[in-house]
Backbone as CSV, one residue per row, in Angstrom:
resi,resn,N_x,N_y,N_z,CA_x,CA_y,CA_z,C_x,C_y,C_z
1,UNK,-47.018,120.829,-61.919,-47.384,120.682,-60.525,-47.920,122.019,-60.040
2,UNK,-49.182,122.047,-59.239,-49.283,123.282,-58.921,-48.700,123.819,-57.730
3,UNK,-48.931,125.210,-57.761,-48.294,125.691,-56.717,-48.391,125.528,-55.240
4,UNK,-49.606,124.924,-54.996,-50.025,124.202,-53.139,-49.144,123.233,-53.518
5,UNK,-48.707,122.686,-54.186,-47.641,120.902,-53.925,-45.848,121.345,-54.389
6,UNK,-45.574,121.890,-54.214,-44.118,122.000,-54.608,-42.468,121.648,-53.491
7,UNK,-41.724,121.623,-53.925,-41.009,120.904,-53.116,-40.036,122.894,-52.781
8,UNK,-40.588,123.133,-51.448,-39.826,124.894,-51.398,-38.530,124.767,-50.373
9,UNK,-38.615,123.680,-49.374,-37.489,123.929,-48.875,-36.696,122.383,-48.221
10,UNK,-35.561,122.500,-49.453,-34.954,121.031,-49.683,-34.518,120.518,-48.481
11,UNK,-34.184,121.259,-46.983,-33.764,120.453,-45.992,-34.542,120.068,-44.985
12,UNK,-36.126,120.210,-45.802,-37.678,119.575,-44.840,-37.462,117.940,-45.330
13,UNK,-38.121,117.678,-44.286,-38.440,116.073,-44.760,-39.834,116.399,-45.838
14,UNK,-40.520,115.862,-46.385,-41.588,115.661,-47.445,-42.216,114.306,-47.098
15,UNK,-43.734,114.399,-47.125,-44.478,113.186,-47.406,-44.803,113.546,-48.853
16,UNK,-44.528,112.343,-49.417,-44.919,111.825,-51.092,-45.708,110.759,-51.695
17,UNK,-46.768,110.969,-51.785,-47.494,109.956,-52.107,-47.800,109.659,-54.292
18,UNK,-47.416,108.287,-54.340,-47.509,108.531,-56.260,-48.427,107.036,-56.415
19,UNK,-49.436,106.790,-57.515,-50.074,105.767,-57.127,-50.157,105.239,-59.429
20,UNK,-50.154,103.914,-59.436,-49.969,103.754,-60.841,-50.614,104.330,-61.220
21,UNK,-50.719,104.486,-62.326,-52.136,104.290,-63.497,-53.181,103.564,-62.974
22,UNK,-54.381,104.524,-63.229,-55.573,104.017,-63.150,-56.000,102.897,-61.869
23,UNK,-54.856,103.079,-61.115,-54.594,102.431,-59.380,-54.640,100.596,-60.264
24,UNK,-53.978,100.060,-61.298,-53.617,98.963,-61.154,-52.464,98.116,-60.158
25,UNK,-53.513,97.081,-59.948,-52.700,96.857,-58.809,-51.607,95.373,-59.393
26,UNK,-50.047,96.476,-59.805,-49.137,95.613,-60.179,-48.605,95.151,-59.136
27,UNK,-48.259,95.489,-57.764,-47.095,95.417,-57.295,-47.849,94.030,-56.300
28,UNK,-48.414,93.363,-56.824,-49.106,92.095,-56.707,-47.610,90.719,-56.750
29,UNK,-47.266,91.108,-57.780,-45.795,90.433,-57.838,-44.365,90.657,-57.251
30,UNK,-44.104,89.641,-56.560,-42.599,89.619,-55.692,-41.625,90.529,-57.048
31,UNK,-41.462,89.889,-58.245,-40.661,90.388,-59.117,-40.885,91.999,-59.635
32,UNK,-42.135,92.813,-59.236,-42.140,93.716,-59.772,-41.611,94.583,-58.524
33,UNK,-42.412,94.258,-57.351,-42.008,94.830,-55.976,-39.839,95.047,-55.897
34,UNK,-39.046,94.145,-56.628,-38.048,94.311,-55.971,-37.646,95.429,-57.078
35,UNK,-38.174,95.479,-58.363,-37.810,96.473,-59.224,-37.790,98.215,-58.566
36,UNK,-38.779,98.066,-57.753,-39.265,99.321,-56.691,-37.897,99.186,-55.938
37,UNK,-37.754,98.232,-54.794,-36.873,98.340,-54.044,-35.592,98.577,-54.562
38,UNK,-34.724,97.867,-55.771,-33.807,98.115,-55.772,-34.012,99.394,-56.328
39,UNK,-34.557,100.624,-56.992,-34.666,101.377,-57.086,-34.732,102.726,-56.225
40,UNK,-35.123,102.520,-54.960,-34.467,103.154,-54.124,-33.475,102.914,-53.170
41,UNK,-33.041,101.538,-53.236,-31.376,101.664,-53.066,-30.483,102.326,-53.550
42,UNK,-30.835,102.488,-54.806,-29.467,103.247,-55.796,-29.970,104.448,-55.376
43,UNK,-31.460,105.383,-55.328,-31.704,106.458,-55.010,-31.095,106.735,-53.875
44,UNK,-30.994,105.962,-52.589,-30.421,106.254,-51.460,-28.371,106.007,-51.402
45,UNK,-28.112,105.675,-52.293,-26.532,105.578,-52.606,-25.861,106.765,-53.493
46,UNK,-26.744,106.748,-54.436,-25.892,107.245,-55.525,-26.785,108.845,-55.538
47,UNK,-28.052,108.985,-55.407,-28.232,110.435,-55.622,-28.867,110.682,-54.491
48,UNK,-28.646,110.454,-52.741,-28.929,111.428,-51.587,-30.052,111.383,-51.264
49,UNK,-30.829,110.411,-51.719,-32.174,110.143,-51.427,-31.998,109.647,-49.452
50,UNK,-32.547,110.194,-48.330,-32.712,109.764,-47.222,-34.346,109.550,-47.108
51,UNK,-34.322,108.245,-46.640,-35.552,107.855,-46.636,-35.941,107.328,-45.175
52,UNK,-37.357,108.187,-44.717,-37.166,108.005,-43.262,-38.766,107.139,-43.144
53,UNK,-39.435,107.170,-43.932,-40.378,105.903,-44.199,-41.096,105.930,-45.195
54,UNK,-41.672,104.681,-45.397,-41.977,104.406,-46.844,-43.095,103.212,-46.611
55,UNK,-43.969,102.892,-47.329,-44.855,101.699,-47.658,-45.517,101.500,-48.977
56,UNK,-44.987,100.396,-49.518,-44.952,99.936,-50.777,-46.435,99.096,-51.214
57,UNK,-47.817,99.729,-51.636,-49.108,99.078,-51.651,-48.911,98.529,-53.180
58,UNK,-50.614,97.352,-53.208,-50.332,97.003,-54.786,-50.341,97.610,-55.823
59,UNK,-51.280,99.367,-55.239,-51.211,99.888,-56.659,-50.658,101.524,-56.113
60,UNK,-49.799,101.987,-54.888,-49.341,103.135,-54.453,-48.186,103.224,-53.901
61,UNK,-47.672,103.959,-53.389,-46.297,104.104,-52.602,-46.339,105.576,-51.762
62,UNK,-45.976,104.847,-50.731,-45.798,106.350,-49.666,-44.483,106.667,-49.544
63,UNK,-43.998,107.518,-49.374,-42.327,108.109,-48.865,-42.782,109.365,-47.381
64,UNK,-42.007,109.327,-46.803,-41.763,110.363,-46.157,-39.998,110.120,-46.769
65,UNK,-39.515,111.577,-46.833,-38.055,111.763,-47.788,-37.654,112.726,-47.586
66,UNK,-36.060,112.597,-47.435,-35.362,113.831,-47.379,-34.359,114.065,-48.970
67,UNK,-33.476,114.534,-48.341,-31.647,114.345,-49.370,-31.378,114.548,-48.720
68,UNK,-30.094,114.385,-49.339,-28.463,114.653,-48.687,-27.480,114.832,-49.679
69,UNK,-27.503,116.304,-49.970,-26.480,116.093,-51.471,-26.803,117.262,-51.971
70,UNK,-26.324,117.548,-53.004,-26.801,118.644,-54.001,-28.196,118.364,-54.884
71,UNK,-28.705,116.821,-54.640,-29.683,116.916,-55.952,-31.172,116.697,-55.130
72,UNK,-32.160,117.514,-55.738,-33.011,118.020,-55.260,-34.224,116.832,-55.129
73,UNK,-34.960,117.363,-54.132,-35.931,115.876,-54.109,-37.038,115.703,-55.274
74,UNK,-37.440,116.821,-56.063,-38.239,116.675,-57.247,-36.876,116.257,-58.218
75,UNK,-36.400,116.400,-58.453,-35.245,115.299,-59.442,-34.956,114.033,-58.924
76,UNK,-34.833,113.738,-57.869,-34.591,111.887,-57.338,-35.891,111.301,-57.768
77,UNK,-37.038,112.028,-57.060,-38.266,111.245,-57.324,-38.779,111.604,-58.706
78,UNK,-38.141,112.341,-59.337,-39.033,112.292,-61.433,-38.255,111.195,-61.576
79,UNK,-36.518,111.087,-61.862,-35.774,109.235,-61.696,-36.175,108.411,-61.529
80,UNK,-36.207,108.105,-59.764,-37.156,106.878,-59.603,-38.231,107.159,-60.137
81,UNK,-38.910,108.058,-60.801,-40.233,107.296,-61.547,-40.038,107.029,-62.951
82,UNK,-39.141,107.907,-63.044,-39.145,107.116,-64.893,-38.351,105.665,-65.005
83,UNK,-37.693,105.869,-64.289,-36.630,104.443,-63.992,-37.498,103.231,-63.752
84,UNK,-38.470,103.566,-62.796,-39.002,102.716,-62.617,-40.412,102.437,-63.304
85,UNK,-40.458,103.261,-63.894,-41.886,103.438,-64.903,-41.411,102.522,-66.451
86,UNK,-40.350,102.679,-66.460,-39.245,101.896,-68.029,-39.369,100.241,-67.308
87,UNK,-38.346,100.127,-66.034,-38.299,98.606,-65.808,-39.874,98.074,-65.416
88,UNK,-40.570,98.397,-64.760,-41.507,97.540,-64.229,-42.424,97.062,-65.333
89,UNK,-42.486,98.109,-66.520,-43.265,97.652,-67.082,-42.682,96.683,-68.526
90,UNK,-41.344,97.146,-68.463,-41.044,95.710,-69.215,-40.848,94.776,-68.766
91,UNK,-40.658,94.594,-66.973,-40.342,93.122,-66.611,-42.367,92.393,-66.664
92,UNK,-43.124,93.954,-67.176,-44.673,92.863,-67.138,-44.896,92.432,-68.693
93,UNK,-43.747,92.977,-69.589,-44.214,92.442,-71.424,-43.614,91.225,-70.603
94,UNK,-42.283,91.052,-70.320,-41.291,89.903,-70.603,-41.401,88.630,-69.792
95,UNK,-42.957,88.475,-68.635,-43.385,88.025,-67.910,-44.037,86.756,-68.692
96,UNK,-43.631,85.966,-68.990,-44.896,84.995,-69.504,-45.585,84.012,-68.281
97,UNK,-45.361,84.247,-67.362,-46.658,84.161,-66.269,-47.168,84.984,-65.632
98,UNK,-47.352,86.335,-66.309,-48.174,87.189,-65.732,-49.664,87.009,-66.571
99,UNK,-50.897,87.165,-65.799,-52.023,86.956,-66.556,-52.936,87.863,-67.193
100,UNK,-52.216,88.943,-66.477,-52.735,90.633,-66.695,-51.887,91.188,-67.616
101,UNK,-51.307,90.459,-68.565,-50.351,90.972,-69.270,-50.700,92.043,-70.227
102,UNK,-51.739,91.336,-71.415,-52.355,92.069,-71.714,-52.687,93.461,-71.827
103,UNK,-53.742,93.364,-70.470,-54.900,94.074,-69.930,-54.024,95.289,-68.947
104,UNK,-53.163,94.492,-68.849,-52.323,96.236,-67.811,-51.242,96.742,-68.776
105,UNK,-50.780,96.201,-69.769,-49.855,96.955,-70.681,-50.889,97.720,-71.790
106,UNK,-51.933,97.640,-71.846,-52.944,98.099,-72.924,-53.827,99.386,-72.111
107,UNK,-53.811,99.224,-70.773,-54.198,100.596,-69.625,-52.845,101.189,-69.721
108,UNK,-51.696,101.278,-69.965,-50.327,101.790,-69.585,-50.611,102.565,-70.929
109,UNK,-50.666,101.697,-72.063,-50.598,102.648,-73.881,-51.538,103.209,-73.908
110,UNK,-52.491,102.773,-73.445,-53.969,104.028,-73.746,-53.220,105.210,-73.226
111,UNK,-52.901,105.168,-71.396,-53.092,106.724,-70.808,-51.692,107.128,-71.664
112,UNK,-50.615,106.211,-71.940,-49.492,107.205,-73.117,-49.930,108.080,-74.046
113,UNK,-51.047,107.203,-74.994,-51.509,108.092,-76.400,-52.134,109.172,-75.712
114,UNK,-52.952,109.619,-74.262,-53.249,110.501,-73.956,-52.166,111.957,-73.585
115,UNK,-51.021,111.097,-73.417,-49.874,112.005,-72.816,-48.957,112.498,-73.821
116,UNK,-48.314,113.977,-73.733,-47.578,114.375,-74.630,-46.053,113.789,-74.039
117,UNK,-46.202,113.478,-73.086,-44.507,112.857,-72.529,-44.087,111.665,-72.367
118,UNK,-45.014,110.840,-72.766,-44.619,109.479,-72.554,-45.250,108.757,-73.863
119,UNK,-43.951,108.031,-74.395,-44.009,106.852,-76.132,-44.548,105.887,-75.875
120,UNK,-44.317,105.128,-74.732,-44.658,103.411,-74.886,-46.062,103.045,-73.853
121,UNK,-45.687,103.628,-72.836,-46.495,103.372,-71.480,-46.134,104.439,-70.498
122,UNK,-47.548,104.695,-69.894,-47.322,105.511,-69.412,-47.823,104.856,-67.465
123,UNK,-46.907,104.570,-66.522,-47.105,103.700,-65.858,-47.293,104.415,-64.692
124,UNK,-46.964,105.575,-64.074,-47.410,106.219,-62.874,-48.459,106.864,-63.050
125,UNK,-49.313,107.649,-62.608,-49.796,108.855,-62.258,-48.932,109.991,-61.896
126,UNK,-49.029,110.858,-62.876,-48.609,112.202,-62.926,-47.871,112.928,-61.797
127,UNK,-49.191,113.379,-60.532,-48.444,114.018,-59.975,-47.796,113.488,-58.277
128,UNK,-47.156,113.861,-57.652,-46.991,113.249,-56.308,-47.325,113.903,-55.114
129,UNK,-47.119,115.006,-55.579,-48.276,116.080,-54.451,-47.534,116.483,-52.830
130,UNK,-45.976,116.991,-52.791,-44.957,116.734,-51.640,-45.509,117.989,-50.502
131,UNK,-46.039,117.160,-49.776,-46.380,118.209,-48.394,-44.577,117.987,-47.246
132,UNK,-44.499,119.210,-47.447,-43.709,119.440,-46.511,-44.305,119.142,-45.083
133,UNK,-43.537,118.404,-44.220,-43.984,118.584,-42.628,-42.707,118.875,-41.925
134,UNK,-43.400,120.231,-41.389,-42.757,120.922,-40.741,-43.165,121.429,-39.080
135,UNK,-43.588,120.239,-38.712,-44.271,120.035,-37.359,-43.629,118.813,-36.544
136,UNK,-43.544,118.764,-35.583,-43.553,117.073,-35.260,-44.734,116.418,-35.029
137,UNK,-45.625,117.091,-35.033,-47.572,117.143,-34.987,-47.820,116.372,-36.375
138,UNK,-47.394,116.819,-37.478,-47.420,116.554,-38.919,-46.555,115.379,-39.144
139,UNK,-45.402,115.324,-38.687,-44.584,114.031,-38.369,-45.174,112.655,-38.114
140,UNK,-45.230,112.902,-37.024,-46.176,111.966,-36.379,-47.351,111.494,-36.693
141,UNK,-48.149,112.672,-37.488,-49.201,112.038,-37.863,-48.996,111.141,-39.665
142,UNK,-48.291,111.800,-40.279,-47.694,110.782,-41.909,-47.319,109.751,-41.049
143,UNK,-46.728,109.328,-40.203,-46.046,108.136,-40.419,-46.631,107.311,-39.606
144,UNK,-47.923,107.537,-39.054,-48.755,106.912,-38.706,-49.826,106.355,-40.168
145,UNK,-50.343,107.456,-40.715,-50.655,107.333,-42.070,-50.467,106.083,-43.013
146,UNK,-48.851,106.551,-43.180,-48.140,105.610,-43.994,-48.021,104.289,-43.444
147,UNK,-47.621,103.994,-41.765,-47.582,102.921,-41.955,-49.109,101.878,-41.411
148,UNK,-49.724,102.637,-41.314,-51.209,101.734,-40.870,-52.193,101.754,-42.305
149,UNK,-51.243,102.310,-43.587,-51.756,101.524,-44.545,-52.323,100.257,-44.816
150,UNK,-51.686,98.972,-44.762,-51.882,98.077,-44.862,-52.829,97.550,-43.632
151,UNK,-52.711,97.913,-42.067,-53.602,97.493,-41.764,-55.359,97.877,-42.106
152,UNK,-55.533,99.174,-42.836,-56.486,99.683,-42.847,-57.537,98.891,-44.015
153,UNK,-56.197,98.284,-45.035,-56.273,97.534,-46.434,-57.408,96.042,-46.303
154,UNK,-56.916,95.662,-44.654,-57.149,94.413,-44.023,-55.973,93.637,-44.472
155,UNK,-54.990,93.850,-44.852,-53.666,93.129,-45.345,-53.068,92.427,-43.922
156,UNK,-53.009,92.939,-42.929,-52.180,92.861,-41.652,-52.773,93.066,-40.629
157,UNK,-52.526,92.649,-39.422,-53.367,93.153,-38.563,-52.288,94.050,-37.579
158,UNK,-51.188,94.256,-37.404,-50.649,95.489,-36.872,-49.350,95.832,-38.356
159,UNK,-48.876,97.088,-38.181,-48.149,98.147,-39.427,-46.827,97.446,-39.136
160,UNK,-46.148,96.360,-38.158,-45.107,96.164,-38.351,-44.728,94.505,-39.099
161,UNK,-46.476,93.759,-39.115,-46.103,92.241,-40.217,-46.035,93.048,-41.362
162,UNK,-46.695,93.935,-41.905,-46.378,94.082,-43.192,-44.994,94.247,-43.945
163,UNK,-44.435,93.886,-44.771,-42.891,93.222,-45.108,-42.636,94.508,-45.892
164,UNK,-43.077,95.352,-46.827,-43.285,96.429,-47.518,-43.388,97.724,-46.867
165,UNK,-42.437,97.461,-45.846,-42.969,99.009,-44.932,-41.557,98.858,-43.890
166,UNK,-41.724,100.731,-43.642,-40.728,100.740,-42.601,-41.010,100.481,-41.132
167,UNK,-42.695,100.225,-40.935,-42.896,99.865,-40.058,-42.297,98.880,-38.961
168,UNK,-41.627,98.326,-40.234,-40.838,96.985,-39.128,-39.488,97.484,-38.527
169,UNK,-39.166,98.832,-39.113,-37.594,99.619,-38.864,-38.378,100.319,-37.431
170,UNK,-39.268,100.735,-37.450,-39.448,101.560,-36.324,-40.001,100.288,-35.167
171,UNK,-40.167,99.369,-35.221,-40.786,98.331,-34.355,-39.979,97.679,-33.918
172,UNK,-38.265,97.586,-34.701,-37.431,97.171,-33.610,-36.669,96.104,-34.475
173,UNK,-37.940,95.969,-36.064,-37.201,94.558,-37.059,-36.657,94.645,-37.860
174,UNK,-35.768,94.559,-38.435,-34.635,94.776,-39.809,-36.196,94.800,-40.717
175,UNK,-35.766,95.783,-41.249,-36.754,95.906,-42.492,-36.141,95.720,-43.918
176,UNK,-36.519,96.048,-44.979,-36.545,95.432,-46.489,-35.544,96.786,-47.027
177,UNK,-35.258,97.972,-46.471,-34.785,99.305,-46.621,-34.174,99.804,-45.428
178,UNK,-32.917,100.488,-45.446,-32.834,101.038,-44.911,-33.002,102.258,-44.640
179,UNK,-33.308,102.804,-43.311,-34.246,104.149,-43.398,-33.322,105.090,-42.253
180,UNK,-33.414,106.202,-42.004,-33.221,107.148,-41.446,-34.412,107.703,-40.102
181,UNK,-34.337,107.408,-39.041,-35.184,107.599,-37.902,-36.096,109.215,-37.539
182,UNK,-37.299,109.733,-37.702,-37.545,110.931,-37.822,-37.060,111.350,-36.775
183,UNK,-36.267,112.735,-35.823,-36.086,112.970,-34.350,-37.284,113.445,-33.868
């Protein structure tokens, strides 16, 4: 990671943006999407992950993220990605109604044989790129960002139908995650 993207001071919130391979768009499937979610449940239980918004696209993921704990936010998020870089892509071998089966596990082994760190598949993109915001100027403006994703997509027409977002936590609707409110 270079040195403009590093994670320098663990009790900032961070915007994090990580997007698959080659921007395939897996998360097309209900079953791969909950592999994501329950994945940062356990991040937010078991290793201090505070998550104050997030939006889950078919082929990206936004965080704005804190901790709470001793373990650092470049170690929760390398986890959730290998964790989730291992399950998602075997729940797409073990899929026999997926139609991209193929064709997206054969983009996953190519960019592996390119990589010295990854054997089977290599299913994220590399880096995540954590801008600290340390503004409420900067605040305000990520989580506007993040959640008018989907409308920008044409997916939705306002940031709080979309079901994949904390948009609906800040709009007043039980959302899919629970999140932590920016002050």
């Amino acid at each position: 990671m270079s040195e403009k993207y590093k994670v320098r001071d663990q009790d900032r919130p961070y915007f994090i943006t990580f997007a698959v391979t080659e921007w395939v768009d897996v998360f097309t499937r209900q079953q791969y999407k909950e592999v994501v979610l329950d994945s940062i449940r356990y991040c937010q239980r078991k290793k201090g992950l505070v998550l104050y918004a997030w939006c889950l696209m078919t082929n990206h993921i936004h965080f704005i993220v804190g901790r709470r704990g001793a373990e650092k936010i470049e170690d929760i998020i390398r986890d959730f990605k290998k964790f989730t870089s291992v399950h998602v892509a075997r729940a797409i071998e073990n899929n026999p109604a997926e139609s991209r089966r193929l064709w997206i596990l054969d983009i996953f082994r190519t960019a592996a044989n390119d990589s010295k760190k990854h054997q089977k598949y290599k299913f994220w993109q590399n880096e995540y790129h954590p801008v600290e915001l340390f503004s409420n100027e900067m605040i305000d403006q990520k989580l506007e960002y993040v959640h008018d994703n989907p409308v920008k997509e044409g997916i939705v027409d306002k940031p709080e139908d979309y079901l994949y977002s904390s948009a609906r936590n800040y709009a007043g609707i039980k959302g899919l995650l629970e999140i932590e409110f920016m002050d």
